[in-house]
C-alpha positions in Angstrom: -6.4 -4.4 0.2 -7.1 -4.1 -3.5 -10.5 -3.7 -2.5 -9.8 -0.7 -0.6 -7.9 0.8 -3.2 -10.8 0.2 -5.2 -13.3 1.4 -3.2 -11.0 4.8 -2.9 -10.7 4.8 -6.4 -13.9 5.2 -6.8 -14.5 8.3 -4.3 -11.8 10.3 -6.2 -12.6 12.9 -9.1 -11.3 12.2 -12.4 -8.4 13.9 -12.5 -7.1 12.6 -9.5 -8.1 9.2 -10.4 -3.5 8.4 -10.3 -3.1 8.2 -7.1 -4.9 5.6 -6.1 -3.7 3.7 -9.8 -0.1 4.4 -7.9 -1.2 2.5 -4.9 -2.5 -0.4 -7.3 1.4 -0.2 -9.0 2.7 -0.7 -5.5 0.6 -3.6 -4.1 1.8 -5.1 -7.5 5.0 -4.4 -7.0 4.8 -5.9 -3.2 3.3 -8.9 -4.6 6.4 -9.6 -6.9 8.6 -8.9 -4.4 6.7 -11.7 -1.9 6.6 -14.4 -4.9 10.7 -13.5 -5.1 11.1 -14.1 -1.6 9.2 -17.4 -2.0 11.3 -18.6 -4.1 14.9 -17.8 -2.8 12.9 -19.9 0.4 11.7 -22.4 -1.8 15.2 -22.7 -3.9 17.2 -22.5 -0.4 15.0 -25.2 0.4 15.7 -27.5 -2.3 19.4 -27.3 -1.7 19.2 -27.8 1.7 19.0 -24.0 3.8 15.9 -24.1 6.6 14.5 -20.9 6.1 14.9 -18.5 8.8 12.0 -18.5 11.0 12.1 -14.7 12.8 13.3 -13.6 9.0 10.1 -14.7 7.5 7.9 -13.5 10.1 10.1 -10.0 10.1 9.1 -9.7 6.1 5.6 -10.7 6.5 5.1 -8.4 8.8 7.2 -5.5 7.3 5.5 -6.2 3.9 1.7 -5.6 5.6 2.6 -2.9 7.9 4.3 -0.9 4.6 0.3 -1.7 2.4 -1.4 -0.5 5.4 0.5 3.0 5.4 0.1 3.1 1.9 -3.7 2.9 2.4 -4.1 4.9 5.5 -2.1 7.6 3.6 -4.4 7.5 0.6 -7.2 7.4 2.5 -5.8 10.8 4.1 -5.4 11.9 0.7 -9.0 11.2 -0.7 -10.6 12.7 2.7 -8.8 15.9 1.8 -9.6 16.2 -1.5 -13.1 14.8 -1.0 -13.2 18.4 1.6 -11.5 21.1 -0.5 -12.8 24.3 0.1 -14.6 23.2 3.1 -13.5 25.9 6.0 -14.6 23.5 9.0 -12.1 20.5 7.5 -9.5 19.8 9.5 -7.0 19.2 6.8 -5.0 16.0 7.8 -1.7 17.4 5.9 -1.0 21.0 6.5 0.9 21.4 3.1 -2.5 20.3 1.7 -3.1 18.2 -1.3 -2.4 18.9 -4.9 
């Protein structure tokens, strides 16, 4: 996904460059939250706890379904700025974009 964020990063003017640094902060953040889970798994482990099957398919899961709203979001975001003060656009937030 860090590709994507790239890639978006890249299609955004200057000044809007943050937003998709934000995204970057977050997939950071989600990827310090994973390494904590692994080790109250791996540290459960060691004392003696199985690790909860539907639990760690539940967080996986959660964890890639919350990056690719993030994503799809942004790349909602980009498209309308990419399309300001075109009068054909079909704005994808009716509040429009900053």
């Amino acid at each position: 996904m860090n590709n994507k964020i790239k890639e978006l990063y890249s299609n955004l003017p200057g000044e809007r460059k943050e937003l998709a640094k934000l995204a970057e902060h977050y997939e950071a953040a989600f990827m310090e939250l994973e390494n904590q889970r692994r080790r109250v798994v791996a540290i459960d482990a060691l004392s003696g706890i199985k690790p909860n099957r539907d639990e760690e398919i539940l967080f996986r899961e959660t964890m890639h379904n919350v990056r690719r709203i993030i994503i799809s979001e942004l790349e909602k975001t980009v498209e309308d700025i990419e399309h300001r003060g075109d009068k054909n656009w079909m704005k994808n937030y009716r509040d429009g974009v900053i």
